[in-house]
N, CA, C and O atoms as CSV, one atom per row, in Angstrom:
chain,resi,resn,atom,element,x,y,z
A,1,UNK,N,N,8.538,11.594,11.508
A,1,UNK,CA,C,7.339,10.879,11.139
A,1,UNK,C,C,7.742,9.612,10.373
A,1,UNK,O,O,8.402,9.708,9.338
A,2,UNK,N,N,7.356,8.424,10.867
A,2,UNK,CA,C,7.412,7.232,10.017
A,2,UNK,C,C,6.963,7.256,8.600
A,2,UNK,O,O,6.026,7.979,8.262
A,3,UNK,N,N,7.648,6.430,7.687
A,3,UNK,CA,C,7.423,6.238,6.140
A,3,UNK,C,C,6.456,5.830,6.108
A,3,UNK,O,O,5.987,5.716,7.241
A,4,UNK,N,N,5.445,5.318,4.888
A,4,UNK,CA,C,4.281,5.017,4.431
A,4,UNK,C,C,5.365,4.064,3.493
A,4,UNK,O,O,6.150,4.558,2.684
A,5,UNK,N,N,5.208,2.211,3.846
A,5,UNK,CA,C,5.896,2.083,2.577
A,5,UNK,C,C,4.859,1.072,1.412
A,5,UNK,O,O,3.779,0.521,1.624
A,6,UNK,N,N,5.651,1.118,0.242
A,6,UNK,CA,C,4.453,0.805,-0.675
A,6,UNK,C,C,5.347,-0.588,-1.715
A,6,UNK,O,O,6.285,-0.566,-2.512
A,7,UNK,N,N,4.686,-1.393,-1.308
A,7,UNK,CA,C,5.271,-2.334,-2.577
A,7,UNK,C,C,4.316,-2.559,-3.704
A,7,UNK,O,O,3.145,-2.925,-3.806
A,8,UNK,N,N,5.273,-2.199,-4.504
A,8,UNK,CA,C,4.503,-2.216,-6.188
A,8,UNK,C,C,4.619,-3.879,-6.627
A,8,UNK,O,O,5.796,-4.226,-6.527
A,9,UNK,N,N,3.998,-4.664,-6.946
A,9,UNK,CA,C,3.364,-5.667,-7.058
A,9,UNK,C,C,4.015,-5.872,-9.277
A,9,UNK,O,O,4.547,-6.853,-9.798
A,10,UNK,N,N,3.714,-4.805,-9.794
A,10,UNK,CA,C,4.720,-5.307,-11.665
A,10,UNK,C,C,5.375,-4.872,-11.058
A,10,UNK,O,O,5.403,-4.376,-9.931
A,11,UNK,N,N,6.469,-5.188,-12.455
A,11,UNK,CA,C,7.818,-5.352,-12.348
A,11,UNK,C,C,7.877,-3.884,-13.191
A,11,UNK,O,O,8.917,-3.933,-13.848
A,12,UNK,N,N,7.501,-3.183,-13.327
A,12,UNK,CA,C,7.648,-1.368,-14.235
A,12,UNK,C,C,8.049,-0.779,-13.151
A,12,UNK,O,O,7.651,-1.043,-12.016
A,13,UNK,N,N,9.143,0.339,-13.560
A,13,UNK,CA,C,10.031,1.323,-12.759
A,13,UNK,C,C,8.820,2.343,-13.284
A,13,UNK,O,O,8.588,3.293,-12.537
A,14,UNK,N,N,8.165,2.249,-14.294
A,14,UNK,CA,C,7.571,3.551,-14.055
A,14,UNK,C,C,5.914,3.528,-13.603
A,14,UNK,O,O,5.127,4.470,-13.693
A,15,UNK,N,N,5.607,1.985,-13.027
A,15,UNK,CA,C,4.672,2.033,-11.823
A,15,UNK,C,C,4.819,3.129,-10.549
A,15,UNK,O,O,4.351,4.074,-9.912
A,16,UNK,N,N,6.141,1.916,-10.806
A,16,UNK,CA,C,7.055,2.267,-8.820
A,16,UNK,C,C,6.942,4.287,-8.967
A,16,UNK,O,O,6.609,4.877,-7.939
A,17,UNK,N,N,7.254,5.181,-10.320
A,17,UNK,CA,C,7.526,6.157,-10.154
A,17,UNK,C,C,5.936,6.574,-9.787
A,17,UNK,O,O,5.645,7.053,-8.692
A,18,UNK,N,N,4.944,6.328,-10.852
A,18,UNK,CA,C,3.464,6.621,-10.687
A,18,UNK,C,C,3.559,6.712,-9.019
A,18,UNK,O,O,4.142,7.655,-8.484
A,19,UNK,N,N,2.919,5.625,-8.239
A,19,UNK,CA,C,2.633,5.385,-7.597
A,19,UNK,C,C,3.141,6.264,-6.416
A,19,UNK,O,O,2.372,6.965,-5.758
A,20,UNK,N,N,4.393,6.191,-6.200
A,20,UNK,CA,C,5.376,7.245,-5.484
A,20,UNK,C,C,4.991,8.530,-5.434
A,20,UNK,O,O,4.609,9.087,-4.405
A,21,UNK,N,N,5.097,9.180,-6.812
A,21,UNK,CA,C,4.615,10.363,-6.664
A,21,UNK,C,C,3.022,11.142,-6.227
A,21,UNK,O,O,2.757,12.284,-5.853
A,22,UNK,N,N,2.039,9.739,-6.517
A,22,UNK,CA,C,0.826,10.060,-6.491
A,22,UNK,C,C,0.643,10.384,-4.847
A,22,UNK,O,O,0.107,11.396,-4.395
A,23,UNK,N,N,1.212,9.290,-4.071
A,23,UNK,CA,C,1.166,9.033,-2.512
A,23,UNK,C,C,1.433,10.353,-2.001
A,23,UNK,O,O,0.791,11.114,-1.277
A,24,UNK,N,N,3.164,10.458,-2.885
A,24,UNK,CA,C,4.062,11.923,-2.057
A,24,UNK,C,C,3.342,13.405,-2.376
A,24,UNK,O,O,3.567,14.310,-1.573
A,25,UNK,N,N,2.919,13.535,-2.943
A,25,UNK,CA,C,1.790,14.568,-3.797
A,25,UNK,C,C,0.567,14.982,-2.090
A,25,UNK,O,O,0.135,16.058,-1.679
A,26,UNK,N,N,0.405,13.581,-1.561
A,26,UNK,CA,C,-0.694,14.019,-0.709
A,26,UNK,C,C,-0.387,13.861,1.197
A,26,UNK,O,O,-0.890,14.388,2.189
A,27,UNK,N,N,0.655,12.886,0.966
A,27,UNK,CA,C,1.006,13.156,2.331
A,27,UNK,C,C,2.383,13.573,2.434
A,27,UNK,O,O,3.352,13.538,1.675
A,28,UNK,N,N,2.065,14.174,4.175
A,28,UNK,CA,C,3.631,14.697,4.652
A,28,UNK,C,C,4.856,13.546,5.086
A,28,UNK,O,O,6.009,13.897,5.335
A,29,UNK,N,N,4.336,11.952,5.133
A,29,UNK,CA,C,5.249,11.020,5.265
A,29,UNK,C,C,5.927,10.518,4.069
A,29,UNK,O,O,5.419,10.204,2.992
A,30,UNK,N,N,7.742,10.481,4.597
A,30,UNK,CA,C,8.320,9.826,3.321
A,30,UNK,C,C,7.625,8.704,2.839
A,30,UNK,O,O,6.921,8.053,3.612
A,31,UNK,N,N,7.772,8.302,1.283
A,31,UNK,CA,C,7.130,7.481,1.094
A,31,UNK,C,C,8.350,6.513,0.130
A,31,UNK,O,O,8.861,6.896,-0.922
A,32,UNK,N,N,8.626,5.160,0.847
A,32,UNK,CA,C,9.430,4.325,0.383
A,32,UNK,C,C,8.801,3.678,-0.606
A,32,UNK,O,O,7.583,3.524,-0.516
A,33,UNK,N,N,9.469,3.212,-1.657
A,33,UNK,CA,C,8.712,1.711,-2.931
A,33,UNK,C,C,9.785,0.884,-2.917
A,33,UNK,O,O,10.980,0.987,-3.196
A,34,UNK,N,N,9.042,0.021,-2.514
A,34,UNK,CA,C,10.039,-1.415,-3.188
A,34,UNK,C,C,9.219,-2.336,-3.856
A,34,UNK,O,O,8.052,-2.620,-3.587
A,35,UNK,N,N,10.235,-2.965,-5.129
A,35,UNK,CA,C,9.925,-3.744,-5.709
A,35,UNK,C,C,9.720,-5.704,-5.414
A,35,UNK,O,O,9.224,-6.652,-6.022
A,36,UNK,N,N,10.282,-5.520,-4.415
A,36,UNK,CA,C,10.149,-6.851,-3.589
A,36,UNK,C,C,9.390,-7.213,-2.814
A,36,UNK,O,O,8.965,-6.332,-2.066
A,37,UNK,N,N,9.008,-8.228,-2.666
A,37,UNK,CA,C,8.618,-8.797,-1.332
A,37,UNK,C,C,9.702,-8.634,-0.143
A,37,UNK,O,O,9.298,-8.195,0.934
A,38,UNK,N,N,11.001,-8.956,-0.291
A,38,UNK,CA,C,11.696,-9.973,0.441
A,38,UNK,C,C,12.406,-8.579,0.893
A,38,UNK,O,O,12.698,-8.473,2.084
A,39,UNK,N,N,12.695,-7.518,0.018
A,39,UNK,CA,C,13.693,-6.268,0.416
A,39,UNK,C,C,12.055,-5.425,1.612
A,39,UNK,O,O,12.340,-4.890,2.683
A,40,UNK,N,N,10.677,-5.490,1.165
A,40,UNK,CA,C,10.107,-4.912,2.003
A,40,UNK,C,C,10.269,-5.350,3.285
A,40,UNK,O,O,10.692,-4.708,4.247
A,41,UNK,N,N,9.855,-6.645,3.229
A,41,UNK,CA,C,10.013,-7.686,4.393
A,41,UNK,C,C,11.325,-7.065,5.581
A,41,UNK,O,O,11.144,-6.667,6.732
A,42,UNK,N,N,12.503,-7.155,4.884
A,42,UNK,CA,C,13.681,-6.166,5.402
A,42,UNK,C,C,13.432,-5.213,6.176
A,42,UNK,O,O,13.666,-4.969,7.360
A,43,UNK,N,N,12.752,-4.534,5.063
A,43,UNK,CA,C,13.007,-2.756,5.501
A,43,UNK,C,C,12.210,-2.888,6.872
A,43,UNK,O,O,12.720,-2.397,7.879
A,44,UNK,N,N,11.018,-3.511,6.948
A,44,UNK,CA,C,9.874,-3.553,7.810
A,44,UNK,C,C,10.404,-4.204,9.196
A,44,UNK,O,O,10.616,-3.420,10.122
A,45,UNK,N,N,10.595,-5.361,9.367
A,45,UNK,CA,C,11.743,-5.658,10.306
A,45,UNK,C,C,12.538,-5.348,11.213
A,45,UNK,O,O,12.848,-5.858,12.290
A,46,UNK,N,N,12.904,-4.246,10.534
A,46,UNK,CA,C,13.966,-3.383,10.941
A,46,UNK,C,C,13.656,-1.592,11.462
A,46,UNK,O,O,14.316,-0.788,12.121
A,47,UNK,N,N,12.464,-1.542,10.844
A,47,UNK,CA,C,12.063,-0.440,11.035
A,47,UNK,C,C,10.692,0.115,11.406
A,47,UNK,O,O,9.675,-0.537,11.168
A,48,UNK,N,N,10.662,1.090,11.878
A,48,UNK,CA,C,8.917,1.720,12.073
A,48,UNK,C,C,8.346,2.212,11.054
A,48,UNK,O,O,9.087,2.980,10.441
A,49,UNK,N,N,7.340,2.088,10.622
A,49,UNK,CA,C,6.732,2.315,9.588
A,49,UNK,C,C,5.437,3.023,9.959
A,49,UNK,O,O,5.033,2.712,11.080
A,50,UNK,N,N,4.448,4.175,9.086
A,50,UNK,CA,C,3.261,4.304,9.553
A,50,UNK,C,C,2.170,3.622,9.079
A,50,UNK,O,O,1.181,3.367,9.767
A,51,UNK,N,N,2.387,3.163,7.352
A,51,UNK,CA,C,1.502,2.232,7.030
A,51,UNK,C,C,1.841,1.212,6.195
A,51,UNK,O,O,3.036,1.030,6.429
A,52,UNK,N,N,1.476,0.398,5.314
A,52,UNK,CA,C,2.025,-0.344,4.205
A,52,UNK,C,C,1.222,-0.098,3.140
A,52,UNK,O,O,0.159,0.497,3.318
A,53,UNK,N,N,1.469,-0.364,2.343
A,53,UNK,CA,C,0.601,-0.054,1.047
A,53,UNK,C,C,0.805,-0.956,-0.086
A,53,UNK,O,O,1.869,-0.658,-0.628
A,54,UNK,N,N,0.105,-2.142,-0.789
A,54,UNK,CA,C,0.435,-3.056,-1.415
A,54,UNK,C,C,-0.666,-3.019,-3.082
A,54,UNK,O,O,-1.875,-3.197,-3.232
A,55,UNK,N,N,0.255,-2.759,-3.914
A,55,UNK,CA,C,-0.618,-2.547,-5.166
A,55,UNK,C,C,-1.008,-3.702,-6.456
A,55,UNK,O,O,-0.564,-4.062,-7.547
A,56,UNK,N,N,-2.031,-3.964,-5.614
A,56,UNK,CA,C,-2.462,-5.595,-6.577
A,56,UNK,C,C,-3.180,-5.227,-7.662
A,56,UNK,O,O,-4.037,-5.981,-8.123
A,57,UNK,N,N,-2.916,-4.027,-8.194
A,57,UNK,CA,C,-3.554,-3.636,-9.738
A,57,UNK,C,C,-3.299,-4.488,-10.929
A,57,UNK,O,O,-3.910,-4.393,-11.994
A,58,UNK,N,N,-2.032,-5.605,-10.570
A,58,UNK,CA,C,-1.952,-6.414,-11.782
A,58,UNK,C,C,-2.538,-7.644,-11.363
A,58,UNK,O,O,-3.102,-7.939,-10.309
A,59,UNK,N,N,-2.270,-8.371,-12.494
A,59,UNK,CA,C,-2.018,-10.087,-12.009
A,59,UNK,C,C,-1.923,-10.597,-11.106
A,59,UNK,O,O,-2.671,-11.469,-10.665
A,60,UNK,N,N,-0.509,-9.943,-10.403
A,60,UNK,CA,C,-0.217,-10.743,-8.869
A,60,UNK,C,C,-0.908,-10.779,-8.014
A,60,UNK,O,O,-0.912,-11.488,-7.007
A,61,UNK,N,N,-1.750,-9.774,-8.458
A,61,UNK,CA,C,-2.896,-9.394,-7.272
A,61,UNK,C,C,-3.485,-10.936,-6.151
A,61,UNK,O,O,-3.737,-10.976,-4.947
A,62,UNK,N,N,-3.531,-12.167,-7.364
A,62,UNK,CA,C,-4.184,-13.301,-6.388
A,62,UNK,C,C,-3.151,-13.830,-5.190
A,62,UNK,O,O,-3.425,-14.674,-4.337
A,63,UNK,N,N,-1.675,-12.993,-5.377
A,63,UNK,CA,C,-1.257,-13.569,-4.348
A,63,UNK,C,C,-1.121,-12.632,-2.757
A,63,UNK,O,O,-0.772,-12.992,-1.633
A,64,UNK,N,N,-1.570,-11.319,-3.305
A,64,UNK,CA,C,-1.967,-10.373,-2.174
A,64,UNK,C,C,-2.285,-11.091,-0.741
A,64,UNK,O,O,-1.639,-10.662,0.215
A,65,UNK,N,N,-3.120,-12.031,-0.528
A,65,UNK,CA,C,-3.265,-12.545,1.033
A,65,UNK,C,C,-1.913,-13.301,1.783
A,65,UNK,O,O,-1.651,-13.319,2.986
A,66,UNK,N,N,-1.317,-13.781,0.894
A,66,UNK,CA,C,-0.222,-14.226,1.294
A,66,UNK,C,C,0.895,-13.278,1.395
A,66,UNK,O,O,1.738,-13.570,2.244
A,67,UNK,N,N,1.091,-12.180,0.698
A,67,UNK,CA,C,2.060,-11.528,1.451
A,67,UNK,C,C,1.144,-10.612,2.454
A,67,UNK,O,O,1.905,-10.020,3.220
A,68,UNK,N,N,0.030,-10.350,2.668
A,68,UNK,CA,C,-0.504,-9.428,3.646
A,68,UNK,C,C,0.228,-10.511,4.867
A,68,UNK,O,O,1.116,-10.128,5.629
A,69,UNK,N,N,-0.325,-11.861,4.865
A,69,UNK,CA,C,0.251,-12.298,6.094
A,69,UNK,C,C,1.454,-12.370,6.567
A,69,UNK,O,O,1.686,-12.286,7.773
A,70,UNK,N,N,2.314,-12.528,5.711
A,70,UNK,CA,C,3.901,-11.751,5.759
A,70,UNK,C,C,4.311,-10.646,6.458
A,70,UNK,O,O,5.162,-10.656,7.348
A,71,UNK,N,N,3.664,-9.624,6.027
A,71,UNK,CA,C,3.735,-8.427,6.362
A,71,UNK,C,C,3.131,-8.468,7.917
A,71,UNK,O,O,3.824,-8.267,8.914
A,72,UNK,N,N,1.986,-8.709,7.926
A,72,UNK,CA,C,1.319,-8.314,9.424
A,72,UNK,C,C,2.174,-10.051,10.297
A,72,UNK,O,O,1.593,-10.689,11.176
A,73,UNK,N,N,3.211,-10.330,9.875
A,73,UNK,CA,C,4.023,-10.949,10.666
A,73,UNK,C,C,5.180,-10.559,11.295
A,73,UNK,O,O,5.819,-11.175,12.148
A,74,UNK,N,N,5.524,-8.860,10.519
A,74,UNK,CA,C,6.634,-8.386,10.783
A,74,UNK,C,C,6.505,-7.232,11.551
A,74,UNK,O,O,7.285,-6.889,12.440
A,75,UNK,N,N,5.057,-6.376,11.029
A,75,UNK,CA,C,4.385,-4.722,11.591
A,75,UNK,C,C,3.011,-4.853,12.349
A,75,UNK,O,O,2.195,-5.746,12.122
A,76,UNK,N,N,2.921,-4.259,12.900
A,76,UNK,CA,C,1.436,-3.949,12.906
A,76,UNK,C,C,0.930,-2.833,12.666
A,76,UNK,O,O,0.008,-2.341,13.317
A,77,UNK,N,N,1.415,-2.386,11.824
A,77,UNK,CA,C,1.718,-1.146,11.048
A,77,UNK,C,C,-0.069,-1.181,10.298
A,77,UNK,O,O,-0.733,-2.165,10.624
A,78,UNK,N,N,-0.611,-0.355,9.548
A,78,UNK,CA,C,-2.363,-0.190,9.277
A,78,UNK,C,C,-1.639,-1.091,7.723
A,78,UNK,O,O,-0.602,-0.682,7.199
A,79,UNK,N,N,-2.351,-2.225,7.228
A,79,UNK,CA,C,-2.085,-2.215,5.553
A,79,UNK,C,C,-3.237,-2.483,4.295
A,79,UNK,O,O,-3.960,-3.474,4.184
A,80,UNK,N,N,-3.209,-1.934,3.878
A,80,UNK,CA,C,-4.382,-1.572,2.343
A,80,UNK,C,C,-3.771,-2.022,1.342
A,80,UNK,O,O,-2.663,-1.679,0.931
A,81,UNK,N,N,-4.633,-2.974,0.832
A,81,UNK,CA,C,-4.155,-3.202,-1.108
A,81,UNK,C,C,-5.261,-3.037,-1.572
A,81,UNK,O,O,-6.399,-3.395,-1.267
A,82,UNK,N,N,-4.347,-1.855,-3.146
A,82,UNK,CA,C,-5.280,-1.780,-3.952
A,82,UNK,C,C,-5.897,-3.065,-5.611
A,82,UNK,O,O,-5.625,-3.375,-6.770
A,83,UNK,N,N,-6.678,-3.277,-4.665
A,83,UNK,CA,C,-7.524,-4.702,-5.504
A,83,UNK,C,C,-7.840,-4.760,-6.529
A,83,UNK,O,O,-8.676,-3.929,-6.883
A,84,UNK,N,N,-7.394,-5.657,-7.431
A,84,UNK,CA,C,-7.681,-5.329,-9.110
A,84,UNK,C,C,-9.466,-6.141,-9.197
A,84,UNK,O,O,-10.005,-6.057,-10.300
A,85,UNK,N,N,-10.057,-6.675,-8.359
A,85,UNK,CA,C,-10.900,-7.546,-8.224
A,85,UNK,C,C,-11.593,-7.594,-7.246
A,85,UNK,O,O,-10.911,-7.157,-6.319
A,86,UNK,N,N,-13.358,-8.101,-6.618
A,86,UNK,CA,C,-13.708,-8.134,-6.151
A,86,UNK,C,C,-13.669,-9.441,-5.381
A,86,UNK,O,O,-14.081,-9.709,-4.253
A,87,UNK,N,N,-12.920,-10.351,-6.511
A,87,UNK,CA,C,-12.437,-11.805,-5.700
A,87,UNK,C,C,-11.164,-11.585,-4.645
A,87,UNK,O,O,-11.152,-12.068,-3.513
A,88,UNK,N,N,-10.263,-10.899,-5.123
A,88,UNK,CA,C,-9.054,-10.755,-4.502
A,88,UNK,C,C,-9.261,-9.792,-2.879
A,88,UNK,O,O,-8.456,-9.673,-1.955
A,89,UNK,N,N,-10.876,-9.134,-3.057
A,89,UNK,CA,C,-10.705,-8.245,-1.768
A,89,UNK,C,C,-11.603,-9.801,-0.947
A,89,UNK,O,O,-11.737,-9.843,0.276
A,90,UNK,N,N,-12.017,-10.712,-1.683
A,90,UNK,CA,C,-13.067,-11.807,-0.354
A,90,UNK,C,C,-11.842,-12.530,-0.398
A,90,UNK,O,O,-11.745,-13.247,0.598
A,91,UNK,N,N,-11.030,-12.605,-1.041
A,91,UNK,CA,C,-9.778,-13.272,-0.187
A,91,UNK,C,C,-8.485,-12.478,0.674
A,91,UNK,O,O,-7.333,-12.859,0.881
A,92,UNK,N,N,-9.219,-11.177,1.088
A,92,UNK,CA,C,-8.383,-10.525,1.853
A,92,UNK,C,C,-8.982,-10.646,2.993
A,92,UNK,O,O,-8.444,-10.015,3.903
A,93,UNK,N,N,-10.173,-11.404,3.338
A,93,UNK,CA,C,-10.714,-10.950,4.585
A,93,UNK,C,C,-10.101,-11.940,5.743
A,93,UNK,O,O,-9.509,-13.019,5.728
A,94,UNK,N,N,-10.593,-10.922,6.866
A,94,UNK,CA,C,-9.168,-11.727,7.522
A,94,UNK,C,C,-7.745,-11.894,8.070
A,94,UNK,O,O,-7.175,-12.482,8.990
A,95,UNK,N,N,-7.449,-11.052,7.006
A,95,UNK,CA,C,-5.874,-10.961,6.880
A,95,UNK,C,C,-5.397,-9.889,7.659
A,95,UNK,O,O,-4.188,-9.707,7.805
A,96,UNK,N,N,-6.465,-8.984,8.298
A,96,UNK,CA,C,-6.179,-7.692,8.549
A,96,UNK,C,C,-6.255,-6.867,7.710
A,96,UNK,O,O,-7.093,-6.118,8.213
A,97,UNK,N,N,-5.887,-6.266,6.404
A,97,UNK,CA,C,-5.782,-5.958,5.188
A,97,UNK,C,C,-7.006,-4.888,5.473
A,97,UNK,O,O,-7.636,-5.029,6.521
A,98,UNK,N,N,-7.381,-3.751,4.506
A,98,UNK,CA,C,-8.514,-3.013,4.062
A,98,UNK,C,C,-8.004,-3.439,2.337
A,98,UNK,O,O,-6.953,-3.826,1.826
A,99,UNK,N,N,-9.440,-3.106,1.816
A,99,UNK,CA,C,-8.887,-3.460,0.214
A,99,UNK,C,C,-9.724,-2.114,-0.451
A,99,UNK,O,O,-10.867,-1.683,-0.300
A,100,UNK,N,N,-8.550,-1.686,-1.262
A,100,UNK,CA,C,-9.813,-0.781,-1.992
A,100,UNK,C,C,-9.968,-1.509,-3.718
A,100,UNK,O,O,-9.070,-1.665,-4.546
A,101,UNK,N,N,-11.086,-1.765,-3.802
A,101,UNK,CA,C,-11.731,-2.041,-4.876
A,101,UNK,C,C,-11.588,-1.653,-6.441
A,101,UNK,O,O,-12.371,-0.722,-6.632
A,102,UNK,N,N,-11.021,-1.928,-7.445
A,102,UNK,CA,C,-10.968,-1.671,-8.735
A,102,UNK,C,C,-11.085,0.058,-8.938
A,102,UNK,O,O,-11.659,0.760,-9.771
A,103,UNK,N,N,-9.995,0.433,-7.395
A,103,UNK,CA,C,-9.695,1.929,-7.833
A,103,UNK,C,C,-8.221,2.161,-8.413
A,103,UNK,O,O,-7.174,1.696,-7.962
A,104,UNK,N,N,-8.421,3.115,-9.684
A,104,UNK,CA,C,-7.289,3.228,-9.818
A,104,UNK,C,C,-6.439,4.848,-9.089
A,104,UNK,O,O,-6.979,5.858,-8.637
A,105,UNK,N,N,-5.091,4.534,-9.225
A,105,UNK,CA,C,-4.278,5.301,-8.449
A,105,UNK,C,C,-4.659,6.862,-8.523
A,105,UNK,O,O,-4.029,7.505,-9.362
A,106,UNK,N,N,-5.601,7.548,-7.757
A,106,UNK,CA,C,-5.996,8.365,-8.241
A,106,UNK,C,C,-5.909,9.404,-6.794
A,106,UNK,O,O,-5.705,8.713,-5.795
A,107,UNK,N,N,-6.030,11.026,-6.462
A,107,UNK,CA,C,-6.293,11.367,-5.910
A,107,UNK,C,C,-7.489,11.005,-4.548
A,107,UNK,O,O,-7.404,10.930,-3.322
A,108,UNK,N,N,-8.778,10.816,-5.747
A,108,UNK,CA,C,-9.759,10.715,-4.909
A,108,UNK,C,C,-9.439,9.133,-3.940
A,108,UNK,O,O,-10.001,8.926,-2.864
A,109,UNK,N,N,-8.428,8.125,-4.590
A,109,UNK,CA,C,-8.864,6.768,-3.902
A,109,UNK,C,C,-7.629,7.056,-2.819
A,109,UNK,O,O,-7.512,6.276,-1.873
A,110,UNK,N,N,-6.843,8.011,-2.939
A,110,UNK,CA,C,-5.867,8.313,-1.729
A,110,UNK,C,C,-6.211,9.134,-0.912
A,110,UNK,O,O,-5.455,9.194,0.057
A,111,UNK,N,N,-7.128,9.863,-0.898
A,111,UNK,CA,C,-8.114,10.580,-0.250
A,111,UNK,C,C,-9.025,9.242,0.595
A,111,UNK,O,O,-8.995,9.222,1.825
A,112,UNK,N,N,-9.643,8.396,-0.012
A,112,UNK,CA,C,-10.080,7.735,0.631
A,112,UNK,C,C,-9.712,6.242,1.379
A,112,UNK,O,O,-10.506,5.448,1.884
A,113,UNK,N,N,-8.022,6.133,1.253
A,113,UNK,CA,C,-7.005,5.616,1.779
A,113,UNK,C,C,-6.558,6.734,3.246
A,113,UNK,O,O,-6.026,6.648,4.353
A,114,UNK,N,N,-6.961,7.383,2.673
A,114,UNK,CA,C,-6.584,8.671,4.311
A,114,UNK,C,C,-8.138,8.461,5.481
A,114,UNK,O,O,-8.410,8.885,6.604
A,115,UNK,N,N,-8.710,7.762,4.673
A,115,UNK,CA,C,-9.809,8.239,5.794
A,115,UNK,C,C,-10.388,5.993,6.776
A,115,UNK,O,O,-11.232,5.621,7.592
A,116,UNK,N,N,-9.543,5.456,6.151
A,116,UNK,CA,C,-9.579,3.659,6.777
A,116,UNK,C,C,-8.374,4.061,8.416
A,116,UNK,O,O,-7.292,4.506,8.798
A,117,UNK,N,N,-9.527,3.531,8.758
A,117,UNK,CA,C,-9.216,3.557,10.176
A,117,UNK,C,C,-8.154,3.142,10.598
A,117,UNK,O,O,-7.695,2.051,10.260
A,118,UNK,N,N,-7.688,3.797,11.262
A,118,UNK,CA,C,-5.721,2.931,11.869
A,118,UNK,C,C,-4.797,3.759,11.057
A,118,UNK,O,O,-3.703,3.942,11.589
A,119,UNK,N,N,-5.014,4.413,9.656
A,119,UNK,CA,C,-3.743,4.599,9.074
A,119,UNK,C,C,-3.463,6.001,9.660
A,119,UNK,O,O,-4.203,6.894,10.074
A,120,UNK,N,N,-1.999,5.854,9.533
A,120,UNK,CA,C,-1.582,7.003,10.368
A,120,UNK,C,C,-0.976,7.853,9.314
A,120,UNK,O,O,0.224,7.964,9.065
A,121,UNK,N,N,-1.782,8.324,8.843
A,121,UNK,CA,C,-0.820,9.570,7.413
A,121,UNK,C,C,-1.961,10.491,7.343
A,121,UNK,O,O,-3.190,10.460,7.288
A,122,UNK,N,N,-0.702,11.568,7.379
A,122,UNK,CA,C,-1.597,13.044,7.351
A,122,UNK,C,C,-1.751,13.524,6.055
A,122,UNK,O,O,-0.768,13.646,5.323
A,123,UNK,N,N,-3.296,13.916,5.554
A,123,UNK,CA,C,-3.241,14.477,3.841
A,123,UNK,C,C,-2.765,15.682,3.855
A,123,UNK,O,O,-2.969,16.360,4.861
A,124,UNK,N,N,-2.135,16.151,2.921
A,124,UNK,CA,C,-1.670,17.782,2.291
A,124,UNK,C,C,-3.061,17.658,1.566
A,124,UNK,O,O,-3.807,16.683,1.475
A,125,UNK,N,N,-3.214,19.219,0.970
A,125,UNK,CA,C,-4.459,19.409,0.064
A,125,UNK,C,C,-3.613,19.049,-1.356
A,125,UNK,O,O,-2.403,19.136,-1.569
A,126,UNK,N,N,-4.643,18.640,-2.193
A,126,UNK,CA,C,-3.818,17.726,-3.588
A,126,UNK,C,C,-4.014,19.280,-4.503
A,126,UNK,O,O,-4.967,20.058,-4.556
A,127,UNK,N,N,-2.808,19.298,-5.086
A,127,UNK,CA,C,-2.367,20.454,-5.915
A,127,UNK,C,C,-2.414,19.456,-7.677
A,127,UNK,O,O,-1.463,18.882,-8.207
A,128,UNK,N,N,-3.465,19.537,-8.054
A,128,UNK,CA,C,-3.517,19.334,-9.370
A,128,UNK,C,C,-2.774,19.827,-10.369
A,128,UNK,O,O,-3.005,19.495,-11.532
């Protein structure tokens, strides 16, 4: 089964861990993090992937459309960022992108990351 990969958007190792574990917790696909643009860009390139996953919970968030187009230059892989803003999801439109909205990393918003059309990841039941 192809990876689910996820670029964490701060610069915290213990985002990258959050985030990782929250994903791996609910599906049966490995789930890669990178901290880059340029190393995702790589991995993607080079490889099959089942979805992307891009976490604009900080700041960087305004530059989210520009790497979505990056990305859907390399995959056509399904890709979702999670949107710190309701500005940052009207500048996703377009891009291909789904945005989920000022959710934070939570069961229920990966639950409802399992259910946007195209993505190809199977849920486990979430063990609290």
């Amino acid at each position: 089964m192809a990876p689910i990969v996820v670029l964490v958007t701060e610069y915290s190792p213990l985002r990258a861990i959050q985030l990782r574990n929250a994903i791996t917790r609910l599906v049966d696909n490995d789930v890669l993090v990178f901290r880059s643009e340029d190393d995702a860009l790589s991995y993607l390139r080079a490889h099959a992937t089942a979805a992307v996953f891009i976490d604009a919970e900080t700041p960087w968030g305004g530059y989210a459309p520009g790497v979505v187009r990056n990305i859907r230059a390399v995959t056509a892989a399904p890709v979702a960022v999670l949107a710190r803003s309701e500005s940052i999801a009207t500048q996703l439109k377009g891009t291909g992108a789904n945005a989920l909205i000022n959710k934070p990393m939570t069961n229920e918003s990966l639950t409802a990351l399992s259910r946007v059309p195209g993505w190809a990841i199977q849920m486990r039941e979430a063990t609290a």
